[in-house]
C-alpha positions, 0 to 999 in steps of 0.5 A, spaced: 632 317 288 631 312 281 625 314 280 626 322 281 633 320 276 628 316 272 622 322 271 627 327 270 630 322 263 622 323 261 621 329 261 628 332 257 626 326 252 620 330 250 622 336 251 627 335 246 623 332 243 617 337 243 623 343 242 625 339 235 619 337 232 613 342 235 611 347 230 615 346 224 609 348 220 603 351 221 598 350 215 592 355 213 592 361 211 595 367 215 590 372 216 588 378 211 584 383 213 578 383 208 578 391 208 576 394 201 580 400 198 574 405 198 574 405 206 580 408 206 578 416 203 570 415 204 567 421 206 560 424 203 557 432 203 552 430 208 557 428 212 562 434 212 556 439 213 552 435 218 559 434 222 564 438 225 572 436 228 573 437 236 576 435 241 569 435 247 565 432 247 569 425 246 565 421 242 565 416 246 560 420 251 557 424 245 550 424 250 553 430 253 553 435 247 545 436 250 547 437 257 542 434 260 544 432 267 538 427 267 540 424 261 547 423 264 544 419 269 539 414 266 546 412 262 550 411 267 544 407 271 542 404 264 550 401 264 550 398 271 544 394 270 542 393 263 540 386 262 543 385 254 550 389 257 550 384 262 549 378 257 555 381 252 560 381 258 558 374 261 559 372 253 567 376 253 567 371 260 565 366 256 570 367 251 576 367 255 575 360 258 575 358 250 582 361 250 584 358 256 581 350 253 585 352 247 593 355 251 592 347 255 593 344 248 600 347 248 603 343 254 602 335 255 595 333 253 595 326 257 597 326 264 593 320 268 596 317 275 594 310 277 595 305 283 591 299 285 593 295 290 590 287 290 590 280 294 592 274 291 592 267 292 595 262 287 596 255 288 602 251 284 601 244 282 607 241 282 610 234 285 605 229 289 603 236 294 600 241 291 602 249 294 598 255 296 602 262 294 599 268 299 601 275 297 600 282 295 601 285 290 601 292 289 603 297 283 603 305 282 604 309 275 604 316 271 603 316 263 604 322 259 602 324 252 604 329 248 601 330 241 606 334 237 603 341 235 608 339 227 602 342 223 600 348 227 593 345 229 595 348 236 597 354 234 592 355 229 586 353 235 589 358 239 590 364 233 582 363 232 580 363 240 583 369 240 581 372 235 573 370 238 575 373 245 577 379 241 571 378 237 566 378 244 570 384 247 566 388 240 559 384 241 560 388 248 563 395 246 557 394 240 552 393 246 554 400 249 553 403 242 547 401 242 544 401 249 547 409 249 543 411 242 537 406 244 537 410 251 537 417 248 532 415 243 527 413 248 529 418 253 527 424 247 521 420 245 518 422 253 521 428 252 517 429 245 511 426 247 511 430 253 511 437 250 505 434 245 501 433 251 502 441 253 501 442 247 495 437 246 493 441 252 494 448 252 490 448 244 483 444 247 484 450 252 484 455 246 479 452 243 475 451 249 475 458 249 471 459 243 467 453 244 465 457 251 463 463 247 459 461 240 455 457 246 453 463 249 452 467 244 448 462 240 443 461 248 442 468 246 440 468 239 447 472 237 450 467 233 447 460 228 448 454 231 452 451 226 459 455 229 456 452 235 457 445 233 463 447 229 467 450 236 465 444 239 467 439 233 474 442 233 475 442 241 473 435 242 477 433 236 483 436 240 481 434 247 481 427 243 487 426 242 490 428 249 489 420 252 493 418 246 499 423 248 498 421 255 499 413 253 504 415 250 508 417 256 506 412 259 509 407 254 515 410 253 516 411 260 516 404 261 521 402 255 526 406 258 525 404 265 526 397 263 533 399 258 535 402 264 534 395 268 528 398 272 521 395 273 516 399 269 513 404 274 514 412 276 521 415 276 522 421 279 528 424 276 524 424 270 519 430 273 525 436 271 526 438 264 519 436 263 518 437 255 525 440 253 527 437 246 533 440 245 536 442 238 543 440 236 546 442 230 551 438 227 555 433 231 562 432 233 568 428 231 574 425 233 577 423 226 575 422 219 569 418 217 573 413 213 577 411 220 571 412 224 567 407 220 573 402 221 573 403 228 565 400 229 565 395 234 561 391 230 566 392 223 571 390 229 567 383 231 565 382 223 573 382 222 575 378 228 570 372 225 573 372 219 581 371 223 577 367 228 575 362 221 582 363 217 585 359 223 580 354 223 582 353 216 588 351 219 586 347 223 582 342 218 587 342 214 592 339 219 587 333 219 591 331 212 597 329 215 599 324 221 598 327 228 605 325 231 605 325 238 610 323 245 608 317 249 612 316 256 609 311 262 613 309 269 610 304 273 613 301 279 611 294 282 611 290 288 608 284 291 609 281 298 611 274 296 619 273 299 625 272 294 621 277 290 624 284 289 621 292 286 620 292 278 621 300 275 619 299 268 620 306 264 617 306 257 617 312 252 617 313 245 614 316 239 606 315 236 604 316 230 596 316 228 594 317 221 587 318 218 589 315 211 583 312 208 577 318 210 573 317 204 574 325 204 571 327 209 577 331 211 578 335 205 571 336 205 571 339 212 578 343 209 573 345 203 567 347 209 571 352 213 574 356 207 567 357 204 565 360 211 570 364 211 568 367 204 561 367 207 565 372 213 568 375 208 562 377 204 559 379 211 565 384 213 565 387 207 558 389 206 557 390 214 562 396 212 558 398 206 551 399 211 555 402 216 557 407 211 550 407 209 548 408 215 552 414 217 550 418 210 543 417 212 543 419 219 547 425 216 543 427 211 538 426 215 539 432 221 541 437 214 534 436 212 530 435 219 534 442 221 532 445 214 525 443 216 525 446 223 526 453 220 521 452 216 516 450 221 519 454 226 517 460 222 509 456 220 508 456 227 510 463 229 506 465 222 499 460 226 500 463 232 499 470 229 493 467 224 489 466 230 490 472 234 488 475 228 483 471 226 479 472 233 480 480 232 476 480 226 471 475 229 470 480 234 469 486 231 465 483 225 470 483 220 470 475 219 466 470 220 468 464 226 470 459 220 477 463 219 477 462 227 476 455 227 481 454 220 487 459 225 485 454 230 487 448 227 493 450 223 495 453 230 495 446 234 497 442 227 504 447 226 505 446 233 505 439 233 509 437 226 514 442 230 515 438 235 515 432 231 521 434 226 524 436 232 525 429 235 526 427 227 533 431 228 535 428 236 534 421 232 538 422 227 544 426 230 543 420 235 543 416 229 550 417 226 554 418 233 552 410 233 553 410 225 561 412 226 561 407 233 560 413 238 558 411 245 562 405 246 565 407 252 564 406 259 567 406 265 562 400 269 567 394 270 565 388 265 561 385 270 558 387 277 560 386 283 554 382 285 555 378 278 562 376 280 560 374 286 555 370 285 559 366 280 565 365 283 560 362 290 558 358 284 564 356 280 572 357 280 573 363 276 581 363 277 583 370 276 580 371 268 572 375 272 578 380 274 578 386 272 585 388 266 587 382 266 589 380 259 592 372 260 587 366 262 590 361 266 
């Protein structure tokens, strides 16, 4: 009961003492956002006319504005098993056990139990027959320590590992964007490579053709040899190319089974929509580009740093003034030897430790801290200006790519016609097989930058869904099961791997 009486007078005296003293100031800069004034009505034509404003499809999802049921499905397959989104969400894990390290520091930061337990023998000279003591001695204690948050040092440490938790959480929402777009720029590259290939394919056997019929005419003396070879030239040129076309597939096959966590290899589901390129005219968006912008995940991640880093000013700072901290110790003692009795010794006061004589390493440490937050600054503020670079780019970019389009959709119908033309008049006589051939390759040449262009398009709607932070949503748990698992065999996580949980324990 004394030393229950005795514990209880303990804990008050640095509560009140905590209560009185903890957090009377907290040094360093409070946080201010680095947005400039501009952010706040920026907009361009490019982005007005490239742009419309609707409520479907949300730009979190923008893959479904081309209703491609195969694209929907590598995406949520690429989500569940992309290695670089599987690294963010570990590093959120991560940055969660910084924030729980940081919350300890608000209670008591010394906490140590001791016991020891010992034999002695003592002998007491004394008069003409010297005595031989024999006892235990035993003796058990509780110290406590509990530095004083007076500065803010605590408070500020907490502001920064927060504001780097939340910082993870925008590396993680930034990797979906940029797996979604990189899954659809790869998934589109197959597909444009596909229909060059068929249209590689379909022009050797047009020419092929003609290369058929001047060598028959040239084996029975109708025709020079010159044509004969030119036929041949020309077919084997485009022949030539269908390899590099094949190659193509291939690679970018690979490259989008790896971004979706597949070994290279065959994918069935690709063998549907074989070749389609589809063409979307502007994209859709869910507020004004100003705000977009500023909803970046990577525009939010650069924001946080600099929160993270303005906390950490503080708590350099703190290092100029003296730590006041509260000390309490109990220990109680014992031993065997008779007439003795029980000792409980209760010690408690304040300690003060003052680093006075540091030569400036302090303040230079101060002065370190302020010039990295300038540096985040600086980084944030030019991070906004290249994603509103990005997002005028990508705008300008689908406009000419779909005035283009018109054109060469235009050039390709008029080749088309050239060569059904062309080989009209070779057959009666009118023209010699030169026009032919020359009809022949516009044809193939037409085709080819048609298609061409046409994924210059899809890149740059892609481009500037990701430019305005579209596609940072999804609906996979921040870890997989099997991942969860296996850390929690490995490691006690508590509940921070637990879905929603926005505390740390």
């Amino acid at each position: 009961m004394r030393l229950r009486a005795c514990t209880a007078r303990l804990s008050r005296l640095l509560l009140c003492g905590a209560v009185g003293l903890g957090g009377c100031v907290r040094l360093g800069p409070d946080f201010q956002s680095p947005a400039q004034p501009w952010v706040e009505h920026w907009n361009t034509q490019a982005l007005q006319q490239a742009s419309q404003h609707h409520s479907q499809p949300d730009s979190r999802q923008w893959w479904h504005v081309f209703t491609d049921p195969v694209l929907d499905q590598l995406i949520a397959e690429a989500d569940a098993h992309n290695a670089d989104l599987e690294i963010a969400g570990l590093r959120v894990m991560e940055a969660r056990a910084q924030l729980g390290i940081a919350l300890s520091y608000r209670y008591p930061q010394v906490q140590q139990v001791s016991a020891d337990s010992g034999y002695l023998k003592r002998r007491q000279w004394g008069g003409d027959n010297p005595q031989d003591n024999h006892l235990w001695q035993h003796s058990a204690g509780f110290d406590v320590g509990w530095e004083l948050d007076f500065w803010g040092r605590f408070s500020r440490a907490i502001e920064s590992a927060d504001a780097a938790w939340f910082a993870a959480q925008g590396n993680y929402e930034n990797a979906l964007v940029l797996l979604h777009a990189q899954v659809a720029q790869t998934y589109y590259a197959l597909r444009t490579a596909e229909a060059r290939l068929l249209i590689a394919k379909n022009n050797a056997k047009l020419q092929k053709r003609s290369y058929e019929i001047t060598e028959r005419l040239f084996a029975s003396g109708d025709n020079a040899e010159l044509d004969l070879q030119q036929a041949k030239t020309q077919y084997l040129g485009t022949l030539s190319t269908i390899p590099d076309f094949e190659a193509q597939v291939a690679s970018t096959g690979n490259a989008l089974a790896i971004l979706i966590g597949r070994p290279p290899g065959a994918m069935p589901e690709l063998h549907s929509n074989t070749g389609v390129v589809p063409l979307v005219d502007r994209a859709v968006l869910q507020g004004v580009p100003a705000d977009l912008l500023l909803r970046r995940p990577d525009v939010r991640t650069a924001e946080a740093q600099v929160a993270a880093q303005s906390a950490l000013i503080g708590v350099a700072e703190a290092d100029l003034y003296p730590s006041i901290s509260l000390f309490g110790s109990i220990v109680w003692s014992a031993n065997s030897l008779d007439g003795t009795s029980n000792t409980l010794d209760l010690i408690a006061g304040p300690s003060l430790r003052w680093d006075v004589f540091d030569h400036g390493r302090i303040r230079n440490n101060v002065r370190i801290q302020d010039a990295r937050l300038q540096q985040l600054i600086v980084i944030y503020q030019d991070s906004v200006r290249q994603a509103a670079r990005e997002a005028d780019d990508a705008a300008t970019g689908l406009l000419k790519a779909l005035e283009r389009e018109r054109i060469l959709s235009e050039a390709s119908i008029a080749a088309e016609r050239s060569v059904a033309l062309a080989n009209t008049q070779y057959r009666e006589g009118y023209s010699d097989f030169q026009r032919v051939l020359d009809a022949q390759a516009a044809l193939f040449a037409q085709q080819d930058n048609y298609l061409v262009n046409r994924n210059t398009a899809i890149n740059s709607l892609i481009a500037l869904y990701k430019a305005v932070g579209g596609g940072w949503y999804s609906d996979r748990p921040l870890l997989q099961p099997a991942t969860r698992q296996q850390m929690q065999q490995r490691t006690d996580w508590g509940n921070l791997l637990d879905e929603g949980k926005e505390g740390v324990n």
